[in-house]
Structure formats: C-alpha cells, structure tokens
C-alpha positions in Angstrom: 107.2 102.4 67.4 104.6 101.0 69.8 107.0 101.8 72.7 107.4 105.4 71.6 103.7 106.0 71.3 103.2 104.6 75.0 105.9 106.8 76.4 104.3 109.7 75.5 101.2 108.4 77.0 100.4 110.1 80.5 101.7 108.0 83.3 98.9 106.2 84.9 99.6 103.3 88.0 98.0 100.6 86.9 96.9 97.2 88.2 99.1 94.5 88.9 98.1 90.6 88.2 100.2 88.3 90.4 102.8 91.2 90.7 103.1 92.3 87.5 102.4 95.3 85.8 99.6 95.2 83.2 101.9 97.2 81.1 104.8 94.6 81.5 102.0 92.1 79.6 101.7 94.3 76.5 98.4 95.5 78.3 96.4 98.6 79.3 93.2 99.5 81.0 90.3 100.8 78.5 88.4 104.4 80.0 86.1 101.4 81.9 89.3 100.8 84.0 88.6 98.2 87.0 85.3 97.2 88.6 85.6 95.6 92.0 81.8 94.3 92.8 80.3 94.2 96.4 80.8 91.7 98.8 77.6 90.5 100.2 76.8 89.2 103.7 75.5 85.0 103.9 72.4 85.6 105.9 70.1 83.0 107.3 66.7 83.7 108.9 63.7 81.4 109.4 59.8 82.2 110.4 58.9 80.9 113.7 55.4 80.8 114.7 54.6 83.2 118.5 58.2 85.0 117.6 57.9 88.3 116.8 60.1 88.6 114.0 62.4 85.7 112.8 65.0 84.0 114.1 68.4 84.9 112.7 70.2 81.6 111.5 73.4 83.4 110.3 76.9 82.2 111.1 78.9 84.3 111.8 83.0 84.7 112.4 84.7 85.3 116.0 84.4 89.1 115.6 80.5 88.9 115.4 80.3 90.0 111.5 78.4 87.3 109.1 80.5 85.5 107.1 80.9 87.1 103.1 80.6 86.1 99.8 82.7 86.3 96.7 82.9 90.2 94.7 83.5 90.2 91.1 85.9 91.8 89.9 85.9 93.2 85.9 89.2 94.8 84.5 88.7 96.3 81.2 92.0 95.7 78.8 93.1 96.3 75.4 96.2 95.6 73.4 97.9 97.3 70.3 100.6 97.0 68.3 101.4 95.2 65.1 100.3 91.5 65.2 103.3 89.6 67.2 102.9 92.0 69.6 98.9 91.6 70.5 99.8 87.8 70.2 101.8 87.8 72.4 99.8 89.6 74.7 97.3 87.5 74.3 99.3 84.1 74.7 100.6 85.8 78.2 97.5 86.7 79.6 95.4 83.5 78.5 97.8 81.2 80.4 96.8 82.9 83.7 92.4 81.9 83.0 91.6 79.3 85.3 94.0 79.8 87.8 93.6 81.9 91.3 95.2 85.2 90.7 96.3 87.8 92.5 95.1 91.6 92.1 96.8 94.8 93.6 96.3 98.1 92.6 97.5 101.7 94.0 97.3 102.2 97.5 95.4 99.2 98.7 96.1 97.3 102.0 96.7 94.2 100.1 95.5 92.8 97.2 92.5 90.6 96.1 92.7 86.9 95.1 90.3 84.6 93.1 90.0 82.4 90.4 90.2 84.2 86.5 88.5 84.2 83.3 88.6 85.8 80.0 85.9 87.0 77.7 85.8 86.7 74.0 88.8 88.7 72.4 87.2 91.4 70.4 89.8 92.3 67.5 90.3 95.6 65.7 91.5 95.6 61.9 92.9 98.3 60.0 92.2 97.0 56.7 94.0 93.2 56.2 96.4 94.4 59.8 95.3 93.8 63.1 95.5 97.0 65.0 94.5 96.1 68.3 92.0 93.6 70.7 89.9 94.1 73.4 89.2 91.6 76.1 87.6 91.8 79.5 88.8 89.9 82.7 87.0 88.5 85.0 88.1 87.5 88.4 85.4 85.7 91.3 87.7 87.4 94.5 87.1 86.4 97.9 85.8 89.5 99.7 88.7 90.4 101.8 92.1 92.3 100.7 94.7 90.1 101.8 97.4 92.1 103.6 101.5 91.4 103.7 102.7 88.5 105.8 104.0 89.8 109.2 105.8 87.4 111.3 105.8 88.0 115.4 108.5 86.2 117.8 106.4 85.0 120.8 108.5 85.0 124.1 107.5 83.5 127.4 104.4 84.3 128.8 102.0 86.8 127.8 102.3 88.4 124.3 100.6 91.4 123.7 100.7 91.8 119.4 98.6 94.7 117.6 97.1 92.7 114.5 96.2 94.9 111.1 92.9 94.7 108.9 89.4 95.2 110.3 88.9 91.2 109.8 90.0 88.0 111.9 92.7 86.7 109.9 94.6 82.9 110.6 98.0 82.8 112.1 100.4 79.9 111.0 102.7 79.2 114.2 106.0 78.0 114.5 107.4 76.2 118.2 110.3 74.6 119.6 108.9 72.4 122.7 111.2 72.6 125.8 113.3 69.9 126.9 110.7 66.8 128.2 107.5 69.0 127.2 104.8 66.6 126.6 101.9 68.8 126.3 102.4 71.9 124.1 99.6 74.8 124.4 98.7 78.5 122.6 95.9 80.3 124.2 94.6 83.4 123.7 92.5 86.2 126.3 89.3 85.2 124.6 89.1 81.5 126.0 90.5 79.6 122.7 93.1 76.8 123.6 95.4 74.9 120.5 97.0 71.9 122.2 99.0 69.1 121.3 99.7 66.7 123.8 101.7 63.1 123.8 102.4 60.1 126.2 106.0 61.2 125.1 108.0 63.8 124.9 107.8 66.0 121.7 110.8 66.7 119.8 111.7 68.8 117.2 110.0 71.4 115.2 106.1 71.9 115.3 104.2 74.1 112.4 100.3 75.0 112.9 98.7 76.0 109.7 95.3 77.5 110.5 93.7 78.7 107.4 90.4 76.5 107.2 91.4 75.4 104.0 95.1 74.3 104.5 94.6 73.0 108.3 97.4 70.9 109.5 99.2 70.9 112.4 102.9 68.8 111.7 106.1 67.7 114.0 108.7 67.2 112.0 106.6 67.1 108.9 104.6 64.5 110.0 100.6 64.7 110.4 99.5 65.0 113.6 95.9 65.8 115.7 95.3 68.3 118.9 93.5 67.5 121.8 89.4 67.3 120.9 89.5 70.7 122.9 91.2 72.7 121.1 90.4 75.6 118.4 92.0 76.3 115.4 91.7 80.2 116.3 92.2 83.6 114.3 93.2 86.5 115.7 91.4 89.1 116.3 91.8 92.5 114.3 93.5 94.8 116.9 94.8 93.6 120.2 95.3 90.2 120.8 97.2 88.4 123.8 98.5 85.3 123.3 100.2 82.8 125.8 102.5 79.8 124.6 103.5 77.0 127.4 105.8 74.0 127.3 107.8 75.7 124.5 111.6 77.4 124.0 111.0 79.6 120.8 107.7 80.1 119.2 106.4 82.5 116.4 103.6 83.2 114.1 103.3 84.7 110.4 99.9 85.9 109.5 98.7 87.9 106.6 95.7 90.9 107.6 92.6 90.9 106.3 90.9 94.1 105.2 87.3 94.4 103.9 86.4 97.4 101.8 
C-alpha cells in the first residue's frame, strides 16, 4: 500500500547519500527540501601602526583565493508507512551519523562530502499507530564539490592536460622509472618540482598521493621521502603542463574541485 501511494506521487530527483537514492532508504524530502549553507573565506588581517590600512595575514592556495571553511548542509526528511517500515528507515539512515558522507543531487559537478548527524526523530501517531517521523540531517561539508576521478597517461616530455573545476585540486601519480633511473622528477610550468632521488637505482612501481591529508609517496609499497626541494603540488584549474623525467610510463588520477 505504501508503494502504491508513492507511485502516484509526482516524480521528483532527489538527493543521493553515498550513492543512494533517499527513496531507496524508505525516505523523502519534506517542502524544506535541502539547505546547502555558504562557504566562508579564512581571513587574517592585523593593525600595524604608520600602515594605512592593515596588513592582510591570509593564506591563501596556489590559485591566489583564501583558503575556505566548512558549509552546512540541512536535508529535511520524513518517513511513512506502517511501523516496520519507518523502523527500518530509521535503523538505515542512523548507521550512516558520525561517519563522512557523500551528497549528490541533480545536475551538480560532483557531490559534497562531510561528516553527518541526526536530529531528534519527531514521530507522528494516528491514534496508538505510528504514521510517520520526521528527522533533520545534518552534514559539516567541506566547501568544495568534489568532481569524478579522471585519470591522464603522461608520455615523454611536455604534457599539456585541461583540468575541470574552478579550484586547485591534488593529483595522485603513478610512474615506472626507466631502466638505471636514479632520480625520478614531475614538474610543472609554474616552477613546482616532486622528486625522488636514490644512491641506487629505483625499481618498480612508484605511487604519489598528494591530498594534504593522505600524503605519501611509496615504491613498491614501501614509505619513502622526496628531495627537501620538492612540492607536493595541485594542479591548477584549466591548463596545466606537466613534465615527467627518468620515467617509462607515468599517469595521474585527480578528482575536480568546484566551488559554488
């Protein structure tokens, strides 16, 4: 019966939570639907005495932009249905507060990922039956839509790659040094160097994970460092060039960042 009554409900494309459908979870939005919150700039500015003005502190990423913080996100849901049902509901979407979650909705360039709570369920009674519950959902996103992952073959030389999003994003590489290479090197046309370099020659597989919260760089699984020169560098929204040396095969996998 609940099934029926939803059919002939007017088709409306709603939100997904880690990829799936809110309807999938026994779930719907309620008329306040979703709330994405704005994403505010860290700024950092300090009085000097004989400046005119102040001096502006802010850090601020390779493309010149301050650095953001979180947006809160609000989805509005409800559940109906006979008692099993909303339980179940419930039970599904309560195991996913307190993890990170992902968010995508419509037409989006990505989808929006932080860490989720719940509110108080709100119940609704018909008498001694439970008719339906209302919760809200609360999700502390970081400020960027987090594109696809796209994966680039690098070949000799110069690279000339178009990168999505408005936002430096962080590439994860993948190389094969050349036969006797003992210095392996990634540069890009902005002056940014990643090197490895050994007394030896480097064998087997190398992975670069860039993100500044996963940062490793790994030969055959094993930890390793780069040279005290070198940056762990993002690329640029747009054109970027990039130059590998001392390798056969290289590629990296990056996933766009879009602010909205």
């Amino acid at each position: 019966m609940l099934y029926q009554r939803r059919m002939r409900l007017p088709h409306v494309e709603d939100p997904t939570l880690n990829g799936v459908p809110l309807e999938r979870m026994m779930l719907s939005l309620t008329s306040d639907g979703v709330t994405i919150g704005n994403a505010e700039p860290t700024v950092s500015v300090q009085d000097m005495p004989g400046r005119d003005g102040r001096l502006d502190l802010t850090l601020t990423d390779p493309s010149g932009a301050a650095y953001m913080g979180d947006r809160a996100i609000t989805l509005s849901l409800y559940a109906i249905g006979g008692e099993d049902d909303i339980l179940a509901a419930k039970t599904q979407l309560a195991a996913l507060a307190g993890t990170i979650v992902s968010l995508s909705w419509r037409g989006l360039p990505g989808e929006y990922r932080g860490r989720m709570s719940l509110s108080a369920w709100e119940d609704k009674w018909a008498g001694p039956r439970q008719v339906a519950t209302l919760v809200t959902v609360s999700i502390a996103a970081a400020p960027y839509l987090i594109g696809r992952s796209r994966t680039v073959t690098l070949k000799t030389g110069a690279n000339a790659i178009h990168v999505k999003g408005n936002r430096p994003c962080w590439p994860a590489w993948a190389l094969t040094p050349a036969s006797g290479a003992k210095t392996i090197a990634i540069r890009d046309a902005h002056g940014h160097k990643l090197t490895l370099a050994s007394a030896t020659a480097i064998t087997g597989r190398i992975t670069i994970d860039t993100a500044p919260d996963s940062r490793e760089l790994r030969v055959n699984g094993n930890l390793m460092t780069p040279t005290l020169e070198s940056d762990y560098f993002p690329l640029l929204p747009g054109a970027n060039t990039i130059t590998p040396s001392g390798v056969t095969a290289a590629s990296l996998a990056y996933r766009p960042l879009t602010l909205i």
